[in-house]
N, C-alpha and C positions, 0 to 999 in steps of 0.2 A: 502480522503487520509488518514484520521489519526486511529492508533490502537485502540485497543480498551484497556481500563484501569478496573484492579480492586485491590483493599487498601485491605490487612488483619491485623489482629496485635495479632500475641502469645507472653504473656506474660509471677454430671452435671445433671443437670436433662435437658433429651429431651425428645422429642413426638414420639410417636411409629410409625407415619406415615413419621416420617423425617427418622426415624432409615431405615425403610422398603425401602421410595423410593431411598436414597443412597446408601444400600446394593443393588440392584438390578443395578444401572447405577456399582460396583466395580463388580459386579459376571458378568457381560456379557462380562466383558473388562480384564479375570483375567489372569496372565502369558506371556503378550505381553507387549515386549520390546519397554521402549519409549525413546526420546531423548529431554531435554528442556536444557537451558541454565540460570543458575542463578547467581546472585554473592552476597554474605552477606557483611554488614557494614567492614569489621576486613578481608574480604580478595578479592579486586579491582579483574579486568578480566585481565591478564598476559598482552594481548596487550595495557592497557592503561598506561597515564602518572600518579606517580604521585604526585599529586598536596599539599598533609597534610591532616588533618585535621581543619586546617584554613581554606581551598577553601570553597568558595559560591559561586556557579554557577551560581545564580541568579545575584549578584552581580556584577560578573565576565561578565555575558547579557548586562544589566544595562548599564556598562560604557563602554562597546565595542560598544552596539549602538548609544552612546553617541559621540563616538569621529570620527574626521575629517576623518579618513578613512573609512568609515562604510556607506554605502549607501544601504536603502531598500525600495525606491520609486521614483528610476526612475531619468531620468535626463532633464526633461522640454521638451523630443524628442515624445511623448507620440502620439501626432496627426499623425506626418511622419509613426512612427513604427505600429499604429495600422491601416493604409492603406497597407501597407506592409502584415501584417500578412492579412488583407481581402482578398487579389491578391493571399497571398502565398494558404492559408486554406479553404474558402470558398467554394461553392457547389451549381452550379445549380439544379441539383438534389436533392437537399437536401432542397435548399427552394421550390422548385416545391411541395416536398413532407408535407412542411410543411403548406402550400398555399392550397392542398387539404386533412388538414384533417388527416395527417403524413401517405396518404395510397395514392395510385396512379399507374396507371397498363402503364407499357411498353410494344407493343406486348403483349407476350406472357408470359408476368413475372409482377405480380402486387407485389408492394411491401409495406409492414406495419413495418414502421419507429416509434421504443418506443419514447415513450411521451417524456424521458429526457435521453439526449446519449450526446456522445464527451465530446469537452473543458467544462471543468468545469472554476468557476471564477478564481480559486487561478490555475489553469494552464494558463489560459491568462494571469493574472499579471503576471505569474515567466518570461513568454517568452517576456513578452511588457519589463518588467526590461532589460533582459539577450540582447536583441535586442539594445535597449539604451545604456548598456554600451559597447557594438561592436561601436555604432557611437558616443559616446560621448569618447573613447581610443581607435582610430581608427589607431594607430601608438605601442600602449603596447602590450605586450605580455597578454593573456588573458587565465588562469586555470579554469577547472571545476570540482570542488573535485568528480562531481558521473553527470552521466545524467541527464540531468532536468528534462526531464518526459522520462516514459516509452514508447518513440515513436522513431520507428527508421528514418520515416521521419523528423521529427523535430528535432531531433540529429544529423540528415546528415547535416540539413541545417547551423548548430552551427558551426560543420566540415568545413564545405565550407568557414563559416566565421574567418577560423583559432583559433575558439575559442577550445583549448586543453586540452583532459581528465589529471587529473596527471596519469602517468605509475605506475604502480602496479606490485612489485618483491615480490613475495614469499606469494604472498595474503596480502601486506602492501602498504599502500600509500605512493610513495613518494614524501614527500614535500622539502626535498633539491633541488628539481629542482625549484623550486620559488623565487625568485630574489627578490630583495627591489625595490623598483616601478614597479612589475606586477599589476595585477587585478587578486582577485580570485570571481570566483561567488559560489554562495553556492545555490543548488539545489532545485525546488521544496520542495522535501522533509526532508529536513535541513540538519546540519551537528552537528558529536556528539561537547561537549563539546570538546576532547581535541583535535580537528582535528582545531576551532574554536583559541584555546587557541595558537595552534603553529604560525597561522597566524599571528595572533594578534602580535607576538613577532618579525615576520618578517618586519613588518612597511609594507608590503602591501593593497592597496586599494580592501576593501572586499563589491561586491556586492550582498545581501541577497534577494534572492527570495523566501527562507522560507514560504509555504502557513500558512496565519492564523491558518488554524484548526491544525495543526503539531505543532504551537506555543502553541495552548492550551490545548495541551495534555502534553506537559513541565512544562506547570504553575501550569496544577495540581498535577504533580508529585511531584514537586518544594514545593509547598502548605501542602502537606501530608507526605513530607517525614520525617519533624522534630518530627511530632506524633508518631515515632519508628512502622509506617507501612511498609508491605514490596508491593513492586506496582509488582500484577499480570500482566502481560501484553500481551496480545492475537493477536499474530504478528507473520512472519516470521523471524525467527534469523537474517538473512542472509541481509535482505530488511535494505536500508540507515535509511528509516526511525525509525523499530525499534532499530537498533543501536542507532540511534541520541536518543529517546526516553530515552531508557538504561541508556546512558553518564549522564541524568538529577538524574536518582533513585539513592539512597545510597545503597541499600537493594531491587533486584527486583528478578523475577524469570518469562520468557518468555515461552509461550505454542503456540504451533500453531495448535492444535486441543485440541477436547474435552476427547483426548484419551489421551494426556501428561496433560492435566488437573487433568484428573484424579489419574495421579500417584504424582503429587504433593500432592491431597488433601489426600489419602492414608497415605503420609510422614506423613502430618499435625496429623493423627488420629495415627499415629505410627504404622500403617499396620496390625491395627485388621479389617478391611473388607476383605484386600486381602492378608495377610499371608505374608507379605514380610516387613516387618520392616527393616529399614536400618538406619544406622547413621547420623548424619548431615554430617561429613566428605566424606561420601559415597551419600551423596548426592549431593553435592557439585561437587564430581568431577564425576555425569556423564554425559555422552558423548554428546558435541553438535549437533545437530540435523542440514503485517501492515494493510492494508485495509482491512477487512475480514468480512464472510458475518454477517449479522444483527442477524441473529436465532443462528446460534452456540456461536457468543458473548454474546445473553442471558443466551444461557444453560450454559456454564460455568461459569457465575454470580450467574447464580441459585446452581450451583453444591458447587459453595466457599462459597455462604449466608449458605447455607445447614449443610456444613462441618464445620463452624463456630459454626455454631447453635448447632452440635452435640457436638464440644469441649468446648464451655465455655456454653451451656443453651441459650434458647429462649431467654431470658429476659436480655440479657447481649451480644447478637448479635449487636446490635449499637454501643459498644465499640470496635470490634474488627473486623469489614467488612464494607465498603463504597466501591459504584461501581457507576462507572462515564464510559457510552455509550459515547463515542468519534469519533463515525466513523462518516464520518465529513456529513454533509448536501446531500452534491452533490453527495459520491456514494452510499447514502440510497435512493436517489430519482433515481438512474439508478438500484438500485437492482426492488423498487417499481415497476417501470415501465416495469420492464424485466418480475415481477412477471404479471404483466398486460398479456404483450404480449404473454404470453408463451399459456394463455388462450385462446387465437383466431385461429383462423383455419389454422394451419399453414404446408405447406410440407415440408420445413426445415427453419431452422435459421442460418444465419451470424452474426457471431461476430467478430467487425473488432477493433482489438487495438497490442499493443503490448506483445510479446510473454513473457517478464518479468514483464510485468502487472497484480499486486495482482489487481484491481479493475476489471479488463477485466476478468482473471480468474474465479471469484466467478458470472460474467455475465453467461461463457459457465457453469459453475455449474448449473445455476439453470432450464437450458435447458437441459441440459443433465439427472437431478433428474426429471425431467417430460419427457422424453424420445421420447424428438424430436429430430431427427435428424442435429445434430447442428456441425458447421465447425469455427472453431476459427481461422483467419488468419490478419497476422499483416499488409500485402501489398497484393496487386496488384499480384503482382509476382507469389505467390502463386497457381495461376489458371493458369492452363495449362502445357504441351501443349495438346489440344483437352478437351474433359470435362475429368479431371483428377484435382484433388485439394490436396495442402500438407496443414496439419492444424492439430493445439495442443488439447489434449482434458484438462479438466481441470487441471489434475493433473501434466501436461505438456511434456507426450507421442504426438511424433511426429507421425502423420497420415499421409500414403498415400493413396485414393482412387480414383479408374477408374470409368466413367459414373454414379459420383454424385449427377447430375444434371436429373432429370427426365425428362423424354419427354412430349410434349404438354405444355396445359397453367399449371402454377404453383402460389402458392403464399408463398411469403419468408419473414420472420421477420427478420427485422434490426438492432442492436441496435451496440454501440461503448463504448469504455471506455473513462473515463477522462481527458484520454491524447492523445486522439487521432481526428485531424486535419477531419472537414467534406468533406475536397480534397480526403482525402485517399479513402474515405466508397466509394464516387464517382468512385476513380478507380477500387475498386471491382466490384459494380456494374457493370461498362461498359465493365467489362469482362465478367459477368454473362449474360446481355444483348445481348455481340455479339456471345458468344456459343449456344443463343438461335434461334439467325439469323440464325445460321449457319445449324438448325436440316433438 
């Protein structure tokens, strides 16, 4: 789940091989129009509160976890909810697959299930929480600032239990519809600082299912921001959790590829690689454009160590660049694993999660960058009627194709995102399975 982070701080002699390999990554990428989102110390993002220059949001953490309304472990229902979730989520097929070896042939369809797919741990906890407090305020009105996770079945099921999104006017959350003894939960992926702050003012009972790794990527912004660094951050804008990320920094500036990377580190150098210098103020205001994958969060670690190195010298790079890999445990070990599979003999690949899932995305990515034939689909639904399949490709172009499915035996690689329930991959499957019956 969590972005990836990197510190710089402007307050030369360099190497000709730093000089060469960063004029080369500015000249391939020269005149195309990028979009990132920034905000310096001296001028906040329009949508937020705010708060002085006295606010400490650490502090402001601190004693909101601290007080009687604030719960982020559950309500002693732990046993009940996680027999629940086994009935609701679980997979015969899935442990079958896991029982021989994560490969196993049905008919005429064998299938090779990655090493490490689905719920991850900090997705079990946010729903074992979010579950508990539906039975532990089984009579309150229950808010949820944003989805828990990126799954549309396990969102329906939240739905079912009258647990409600706030409504959203004009792209704003509104939280005037939250009353004084509601419940709000706060999502998987956290909630920013002033979304956290309005609650708090409301005297509502706030349940945190916040995943660890999303908490630690707060702390170290938190950590770093008083050293007048500014926190790179290698995220989707748009995604709760760079948002939430953001609300921590004083001074950040957000990229979601290596190509808005690069028109940052450009600014940094004052636009002598690529001829386009522009102001801070001109920087500042251009146009707005979290889980992401492992290799391009290097490169652009590499690219800012790099552009450091060229503005202040080798030897003075430790003062003004520190880079902290955040993307959290669990989808480094579904990217690993995906890297695994892609390697095996495959006729196509499924990838079953949700359509607004940055983790599941950068899964079809890496199928896609090896050029298997891969279908990205969030449900069941999706297949049919007859062999005809609707599915996202990474960059989230909706597909349709007729006679996807190849004739005779086949063999199909499976893997899932984080958020998503080993029921679901099931349902796919047994769709895949009866199209096959049916040749």
């Amino acid at each position: 789940m969590a972005n990836s982070l990197q510190l710089c701080r402007s307050c030369t002699h360099t190497d000709l091989n730093f000089r060469e390999n960063l004029a080369g990554l500015f000249a391939s990428r020269r005149r195309k129009p990028v979009f990132v989102k920034c905000c310096s110390a001296d001028e906040p993002p329009a949508d937020s509160l705010s708060f002085g220059s006295d606010f400490d949001p650490k502090k402001f953490r601190h004693d909101l976890k601290r007080s009687e309304n604030f719960n982020r472990r559950g309500f002693g229902l732990k046993e009940e909810t996680l027999e629940f979730m086994n009935q609701a989520y679980t997979s015969e097929i899935i442990e079958t697959l896991k029982e021989n070896g994560n490969e196993h042939t049905w008919g005429y369809v064998t299938v090779k299930l990655a090493k490490a797919y689905g719920f991850c741990w900090g997705v079990e906890q946010a729903l074992r929480i979010a579950f508990e407090a539906r039975k532990q305020f089984h009579e309150e009105k229950i808010w949820i600032t944003n989805e828990i996770i990126h799954n549309p079945t396990v969102n329906k099921h939240l739905e079912e239990m009258e647990v409600q999104n706030l409504p959203i006017r004009e792209g704003k959350k509104q939280f005037d519809v939250v009353d004084k003894g509601d419940v709000v939960i706060l999502p998987a992926f956290g909630a920013s600082v002033e979304e956290m702050y309005v609650l708090s003012k409301k005297n509502v009972q706030i349940v945190d299912t916040t995943c660890p790794w999303v908490s630690k990527v707060w702390n170290t912004v938190e950590k770093h921001k008083k050293g007048a660094y500014t926190s790179i951050i290698h995220g989707k804008y748009s995604h709760e959790e760079t948002v939430a990320t953001a609300s921590f920094a004083r001074k950040y500036v957000i990229v979601k590829n290596m190509k808005e990377a690069i028109y940052v580190c450009d600014y940094i150098l004052g636009g002598e690689l690529n001829g386009s210098s522009s102001t801070k103020e001109e920087f500042l205001e251009v146009q707005l454009c979290t889980t992401m994958l492992k290799g391009e969060t290097e490169d652009i670690g590499k690219l800012v160590q790099m552009t450091m190195m060229r503005k202040y010298g080798v030897e003075n790079v430790n003062e003004h660049f520190i880079s902290f890999n955040t993307i959290c445990d669990a989808t480094q070990k579904r990217q690993d694993a995906m890297y695994k599979l892609v390697d095996e003999k495959l006729d196509l690949m499924l990838v079953v999660g949700g359509w607004n899932s940055s983790n599941t995305s950068h899964l079809q990515e890496i199928a896609e960058d090896r050029g298997i034939p891969s279908y990205w689909v969030d449900t069941e639904k999706r297949i049919g009627p007859g062999n005809k399949i609707a599915y996202k490709l990474m960059h989230g172009e909706l597909v349709e194709k007729e006679n996807w499915l190849p004739e005779g035996p086949i063999t199909i690689g499976v893997t899932s995102g984080a958020s998503t329930p080993d029921k679901v991959v099931e349902d796919v499957l047994v769709k895949v399975f009866n199209l096959k019956r049916e040749e």
